[in-house]
N, C-alpha and C positions, 0 to 999 in steps of 0.2 A: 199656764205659768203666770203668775202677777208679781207686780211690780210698785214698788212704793216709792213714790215720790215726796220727800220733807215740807216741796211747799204746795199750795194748793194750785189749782190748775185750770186755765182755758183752753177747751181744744178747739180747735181749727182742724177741719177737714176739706182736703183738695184731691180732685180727682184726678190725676194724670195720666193722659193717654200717653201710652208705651208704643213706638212703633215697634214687631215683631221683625227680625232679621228677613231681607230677600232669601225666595227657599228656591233650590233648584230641582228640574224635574229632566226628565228624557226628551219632553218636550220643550224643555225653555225654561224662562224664569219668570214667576207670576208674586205678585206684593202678597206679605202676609199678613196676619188678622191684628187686629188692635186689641192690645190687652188692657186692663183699670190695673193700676197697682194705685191703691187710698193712703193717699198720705196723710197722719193725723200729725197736728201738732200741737202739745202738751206743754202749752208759754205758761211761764212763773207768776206768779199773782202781782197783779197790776199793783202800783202806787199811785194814788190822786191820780187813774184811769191810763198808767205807764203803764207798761211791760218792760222792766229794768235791762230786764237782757232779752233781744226776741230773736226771732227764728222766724227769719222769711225767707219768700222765693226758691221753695223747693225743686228742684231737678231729678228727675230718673232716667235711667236708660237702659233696657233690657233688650237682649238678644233673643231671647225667649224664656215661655213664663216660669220656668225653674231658672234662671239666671240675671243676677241683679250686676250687669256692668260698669252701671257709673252713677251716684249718688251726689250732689250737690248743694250745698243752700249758705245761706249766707245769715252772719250773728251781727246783730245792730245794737250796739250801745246807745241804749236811752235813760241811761241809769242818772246822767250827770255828775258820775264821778269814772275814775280808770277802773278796768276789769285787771284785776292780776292774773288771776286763773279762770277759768272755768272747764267742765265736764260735758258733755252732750252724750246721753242714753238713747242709739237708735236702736231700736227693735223691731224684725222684720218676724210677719206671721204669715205661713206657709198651708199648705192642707197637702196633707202625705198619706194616701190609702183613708180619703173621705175622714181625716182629724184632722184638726188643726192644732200647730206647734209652734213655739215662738223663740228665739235666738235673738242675743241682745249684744251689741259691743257697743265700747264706748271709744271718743272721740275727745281730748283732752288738749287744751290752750295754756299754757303757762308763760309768765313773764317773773318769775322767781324760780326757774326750774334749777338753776345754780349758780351761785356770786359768778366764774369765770367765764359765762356766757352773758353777752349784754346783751338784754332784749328790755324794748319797752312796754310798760303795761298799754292794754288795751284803752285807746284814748277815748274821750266821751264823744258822742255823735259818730263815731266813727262805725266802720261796716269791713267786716273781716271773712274772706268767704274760707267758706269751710268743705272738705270730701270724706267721701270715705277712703278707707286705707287701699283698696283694691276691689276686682271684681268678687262677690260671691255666688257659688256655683252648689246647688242641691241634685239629689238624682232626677232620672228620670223620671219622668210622672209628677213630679211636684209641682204645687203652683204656688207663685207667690200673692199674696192677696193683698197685705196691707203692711205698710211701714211707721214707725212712730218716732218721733223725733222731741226729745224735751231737754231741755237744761237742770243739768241734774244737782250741778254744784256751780256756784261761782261766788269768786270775794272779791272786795273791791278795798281800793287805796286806802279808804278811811277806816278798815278792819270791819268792817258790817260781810257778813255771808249769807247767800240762801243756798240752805241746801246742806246745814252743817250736819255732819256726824254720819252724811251717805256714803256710799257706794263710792261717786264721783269724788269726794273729798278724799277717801282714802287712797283711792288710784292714784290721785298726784301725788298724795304725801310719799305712797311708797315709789314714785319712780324718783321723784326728790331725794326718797331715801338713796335708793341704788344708786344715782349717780353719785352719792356723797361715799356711799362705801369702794365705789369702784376705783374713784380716784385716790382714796385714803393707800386702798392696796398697789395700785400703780405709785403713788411716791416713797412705799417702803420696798418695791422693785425698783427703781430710782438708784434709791441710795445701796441696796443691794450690787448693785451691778454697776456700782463704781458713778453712778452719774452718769451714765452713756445714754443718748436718747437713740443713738444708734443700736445699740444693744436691746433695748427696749422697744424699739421701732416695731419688730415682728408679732410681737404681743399686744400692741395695741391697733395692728393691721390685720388682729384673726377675730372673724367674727362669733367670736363665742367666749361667755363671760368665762371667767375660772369657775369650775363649780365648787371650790375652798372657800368662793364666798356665801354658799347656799343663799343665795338671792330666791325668792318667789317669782311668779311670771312679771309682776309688773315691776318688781325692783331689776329683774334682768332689763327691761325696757328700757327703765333709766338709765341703767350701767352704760346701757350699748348707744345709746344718744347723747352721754358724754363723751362716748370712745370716740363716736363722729364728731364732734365737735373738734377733739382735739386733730382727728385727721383734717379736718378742714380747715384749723389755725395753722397748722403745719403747710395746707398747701396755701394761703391765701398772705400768711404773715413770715412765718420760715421758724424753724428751731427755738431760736432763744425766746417765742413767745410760749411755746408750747412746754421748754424749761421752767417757763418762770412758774407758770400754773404747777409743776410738780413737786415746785420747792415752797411752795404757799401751806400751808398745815388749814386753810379751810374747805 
């Protein structure tokens, strides 16, 4: 499988020793063998010898060589201006019955994700650590070999992008989108159901979007990360904050 990246690219290769999980026998418990998982890292094309957006300090943690449990690194603004957004493509390549196979998700930062949530852009100099969403787990027999890690998208305050028109630009636009159609549809249940947030309470405490909105996977994404938000205005600020968001038409 290949993969295209919009800006060009420096990789960095690090080798991380993985400790394998303690294995138990009949006899006792004896340490297990060190696995490599290669970590490449595919930084955005330097400016006057920058890396606008970088990717250090990688971390891994595997229980064993088909199981990738905990992922880590951290994004350094060196850009000298704010990150609104950005995307990070990791890609991990496996060898399953003697091939090799590759599985890619992405990882996404936004600080425009929607007017009713205040988030600030990513400030310059500053260092943002970053994970993965959870463990990944392959069958038996697989191993993992190598991980790749690159900045796929990111804009910055002064409207300048790298990375326009990919992959990672469009994942944010559409979970931007979702969250913008989820709450359009929760304030015409609003006003449906008399104004009640108690009436509407249950609906916006079941984790599953209406599928009347046929959302795609990443628009569901957004949808359901404004549903939290609002659950979390609710528990943090109380009702009439989480009314006032319903009765806004943005």
């Amino acid at each position: 499988m290949q993969f295209k990246f919009a800006t060009s690219i420096a990789s960095i290769v690090v080798l991380v020793g993985v400790a394998l999980a303690l294995r138990s026998t009949t006899t006792g418990f004896r340490s297990g063998e060190q696995a490599n998982i290669k970590i490449v890292i595919n930084q955005l094309q330097s400016r006057d010898g920058v890396v606008p957006l970088e990717i250090i300090q990688p971390t891994v943690v595997s229980s064993a060589p088909n199981k990738l449990d905990d992922l880590r690194y951290i994004l350094r603004n060196n850009s000298g201006k704010a990150v609104i957004a950005a995307a990070v493509i990791r890609t991990i390549t496996y060898e399953d019955g003697g091939k090799d196979y590759a599985d890619s998700i992405y990882s996404t930062v936004d600080g425009a994700f929607h007017p009713d949530m205040e988030r600030k852009p990513f400030a310059v100099w500053n260092q943002m650590p970053m994970e993965a969403a959870g463990p990944v787990s392959f069958d038996e027999g697989v191993i993992i070999k190598e991980i790749t890690l690159a900045v796929d998208y990111a804009s910055y305050a002064d409207q300048t992008v790298d990375g326009a028109g990919g992959e990672g630009e469009r994942r944010i636009n559409a979970m931007r989108e979702g969250a913008r159609l989820y709450k359009r549809w929760l304030a015409q249940e609003y006003v449906r159901v008399g104004k009640s947030l108690a009436i509407l309470l249950p609906i916006i405490q079941t984790p599953r979007i209406p599928e009347e909105l046929k959302l795609n996977l990443d628009q569901t994404i957004g949808a359901d990360r404004y549903r939290l938000h609002l659950l979390t205005t609710l528990q943090k600020k109380g009702a009439a904050d989480v009314e006032s968001y319903l009765k806004q038409s943005k």
